[in-house]
C-alpha positions in Angstrom: 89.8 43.8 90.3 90.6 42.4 86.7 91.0 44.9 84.0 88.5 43.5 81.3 87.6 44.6 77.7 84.0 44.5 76.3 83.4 41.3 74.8 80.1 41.9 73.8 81.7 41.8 69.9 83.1 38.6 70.4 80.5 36.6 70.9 82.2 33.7 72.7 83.6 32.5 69.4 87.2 31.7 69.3 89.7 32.2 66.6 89.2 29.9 63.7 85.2 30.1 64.2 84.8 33.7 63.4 86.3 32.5 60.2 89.6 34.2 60.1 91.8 31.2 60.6 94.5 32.3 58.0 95.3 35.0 60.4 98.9 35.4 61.7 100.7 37.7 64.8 103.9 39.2 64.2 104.8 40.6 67.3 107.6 43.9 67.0 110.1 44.3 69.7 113.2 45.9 70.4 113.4 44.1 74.1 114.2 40.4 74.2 112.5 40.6 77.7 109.4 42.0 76.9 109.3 40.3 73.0 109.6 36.8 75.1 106.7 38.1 77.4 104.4 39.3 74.4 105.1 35.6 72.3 104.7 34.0 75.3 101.4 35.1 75.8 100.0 35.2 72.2 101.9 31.2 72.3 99.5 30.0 75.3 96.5 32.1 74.9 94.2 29.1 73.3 94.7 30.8 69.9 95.6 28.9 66.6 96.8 32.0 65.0 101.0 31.4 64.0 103.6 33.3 65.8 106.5 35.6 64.8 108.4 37.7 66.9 111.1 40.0 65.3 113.4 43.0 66.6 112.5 45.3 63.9 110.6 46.0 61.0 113.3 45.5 58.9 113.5 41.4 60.4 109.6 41.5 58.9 109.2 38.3 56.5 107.8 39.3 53.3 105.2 36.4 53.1 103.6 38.3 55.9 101.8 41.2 54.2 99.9 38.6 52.1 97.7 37.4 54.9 95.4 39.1 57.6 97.6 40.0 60.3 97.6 40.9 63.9 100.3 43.1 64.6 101.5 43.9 68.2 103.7 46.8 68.4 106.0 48.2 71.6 105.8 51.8 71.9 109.5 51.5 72.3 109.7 50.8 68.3 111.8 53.9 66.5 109.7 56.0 64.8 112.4 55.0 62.2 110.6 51.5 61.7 106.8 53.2 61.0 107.6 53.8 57.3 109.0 50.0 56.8 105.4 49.0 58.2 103.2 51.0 56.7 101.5 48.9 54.2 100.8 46.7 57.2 99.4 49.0 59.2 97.4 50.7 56.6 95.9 47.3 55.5 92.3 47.1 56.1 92.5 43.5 57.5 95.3 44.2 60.1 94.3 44.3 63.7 97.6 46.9 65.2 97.7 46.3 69.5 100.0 48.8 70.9 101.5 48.0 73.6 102.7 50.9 75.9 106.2 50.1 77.5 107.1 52.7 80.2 106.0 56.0 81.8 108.4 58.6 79.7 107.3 61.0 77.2 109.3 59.5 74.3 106.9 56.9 74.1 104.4 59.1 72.7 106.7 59.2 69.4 105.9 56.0 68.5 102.4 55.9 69.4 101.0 59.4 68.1 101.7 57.7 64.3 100.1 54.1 65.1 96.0 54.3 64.3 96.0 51.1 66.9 92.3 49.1 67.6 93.7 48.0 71.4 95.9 50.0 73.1 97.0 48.2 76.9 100.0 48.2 79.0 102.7 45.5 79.2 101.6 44.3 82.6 97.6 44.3 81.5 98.7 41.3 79.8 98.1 39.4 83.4 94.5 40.7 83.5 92.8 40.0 80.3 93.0 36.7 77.7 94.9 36.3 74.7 91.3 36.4 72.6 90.2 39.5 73.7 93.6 41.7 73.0 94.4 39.6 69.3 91.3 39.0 67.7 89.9 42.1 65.3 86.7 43.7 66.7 84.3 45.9 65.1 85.6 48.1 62.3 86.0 51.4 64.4 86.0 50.2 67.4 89.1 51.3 69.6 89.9 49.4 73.0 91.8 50.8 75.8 92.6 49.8 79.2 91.9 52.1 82.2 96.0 51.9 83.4 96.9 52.7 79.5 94.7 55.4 79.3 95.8 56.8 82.9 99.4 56.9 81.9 98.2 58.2 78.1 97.2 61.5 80.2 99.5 61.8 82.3 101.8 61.6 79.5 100.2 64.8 77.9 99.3 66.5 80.6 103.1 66.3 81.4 104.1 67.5 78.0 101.3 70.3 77.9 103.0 73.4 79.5 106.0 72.9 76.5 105.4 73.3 72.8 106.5 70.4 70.8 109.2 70.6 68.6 108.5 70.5 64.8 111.0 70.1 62.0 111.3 73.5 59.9 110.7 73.0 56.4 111.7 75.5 53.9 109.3 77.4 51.2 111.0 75.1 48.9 111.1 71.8 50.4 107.4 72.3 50.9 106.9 73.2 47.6 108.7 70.3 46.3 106.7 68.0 48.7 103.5 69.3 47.5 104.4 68.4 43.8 104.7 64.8 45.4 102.2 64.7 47.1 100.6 65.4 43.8 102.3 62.5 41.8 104.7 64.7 40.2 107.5 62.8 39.2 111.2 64.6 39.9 111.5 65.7 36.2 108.5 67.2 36.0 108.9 68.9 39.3 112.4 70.4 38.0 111.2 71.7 34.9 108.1 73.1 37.1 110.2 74.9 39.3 113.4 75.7 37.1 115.6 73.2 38.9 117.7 70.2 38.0 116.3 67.0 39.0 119.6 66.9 41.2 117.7 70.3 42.8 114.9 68.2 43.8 116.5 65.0 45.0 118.5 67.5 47.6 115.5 68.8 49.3 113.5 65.9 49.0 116.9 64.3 50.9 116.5 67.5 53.5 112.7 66.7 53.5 112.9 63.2 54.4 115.7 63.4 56.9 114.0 65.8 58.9 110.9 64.0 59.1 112.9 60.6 59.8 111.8 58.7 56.9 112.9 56.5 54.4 111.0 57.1 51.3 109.0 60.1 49.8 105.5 59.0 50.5 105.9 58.6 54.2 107.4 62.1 54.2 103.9 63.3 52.6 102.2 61.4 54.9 104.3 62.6 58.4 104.6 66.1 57.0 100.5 66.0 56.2 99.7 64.5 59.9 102.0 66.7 61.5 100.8 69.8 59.9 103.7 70.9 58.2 101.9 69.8 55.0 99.0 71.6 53.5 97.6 70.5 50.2 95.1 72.9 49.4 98.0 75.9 51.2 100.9 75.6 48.8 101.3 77.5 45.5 104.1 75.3 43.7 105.0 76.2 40.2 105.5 72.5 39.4 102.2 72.0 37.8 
């Protein structure tokens, strides 16, 4: 029995007549196998939508983030690469498909950071159209396929009788973190907390390397989603 997705948002109207033909799919893959099989079937699904497939999100081109995008992601993308996309992901016009690869807890990683509208397995692809996975649906509206969600529980039911291991921030990289999160610029943080800027550039280095992230704002955001961030439970004298 085919796998299908409710298409009672579609309306039977294909890409370029629910007036969204500037759209583009930018497909991220670190599997030349399964980055062929993903443009192969967003190539031949009767879309008109453009096509580009890339490794990483550091092989992103820039001309991307200036149009609405669908954007496939493998749950086998390093949670390294989530900062580098966030602008894309957080853009109000980009439709994010995650694609879950295999069954191993690792994968979760990836996909507990991605706020995805379709969520399917590589091999759902045979069972359902090209239309129905990479057009945009209603706003809120969260698609999953039965085998995606199966292996989503089994997942954390397998990862339920161990707690999960969180990165330890210190009083003070948490306070330094909190001034960012309130705009605080390093200076002003120093002089808050009688450091040298040098002072807060180290723990904001600590910070950001135990969250795996690349800049500070994607620390405040990982450290606020994981929990290791309160804003309204840190007294910083940075202020």
């Amino acid at each position: 029995m085919r796998n299908r997705f409710d298409e009672s948002d579609s309306g039977g109207k294909g890409a370029d007549e629910g007036g969204d033909c500037c759209r583009r799919i930018l497909i991220i893959d670190p599997d030349p196998s399964s980055r062929a099989t993903l443009s192969s079937f967003a190539h031949n699904g009767g879309l008109t939508y453009p096509v580009h497939a890339v490794a990483c999100a550091a092989d992103v081109p820039a001309e991307l983030s200036a149009s609405p995008l669908t954007l496939m992601l493998s749950s086998s993308l390093g949670v390294r690469d989530l900062p580098l996309l966030s602008t894309l992901l957080l853009h109000p016009s980009t439709h994010v498909v995650l694609v879950l690869r295999s069954l191993m807890g690792s994968q979760l990683d990836t996909a507990q950071w991605v706020m995805a509208h379709v969520v399917l397995r590589l091999e759902d692809l045979k069972e359902t159209s090209a239309r129905e996975v990479l057009t945009p649906r209603s706003p809120g509206t969260v698609t999953v396929s039965s085998q995606a969600l199966h292996q989503v529980i089994r997942l954390a039911s397998a990862g339920a009788g161990s707690d999960p291991v969180r990165p330890h921030l210190t009083q003070r990289e948490r306070e330094v973190l909190w001034a960012v999160a309130q705009g605080l610029s390093n200076r002003r943080i120093a002089r808050g907390m009688g450091i040298t800027e040098h002072g807060v550039k180290r723990h904001l280095a600590n910070v950001m390397s135990k969250l795996n992230c690349q800049n500070r704002t994607s620390a405040v955001t990982v450290a606020l989603r994981s929990g290791l961030l309160d804003l309204g439970g840190v007294e910083s004298a940075a202020v």
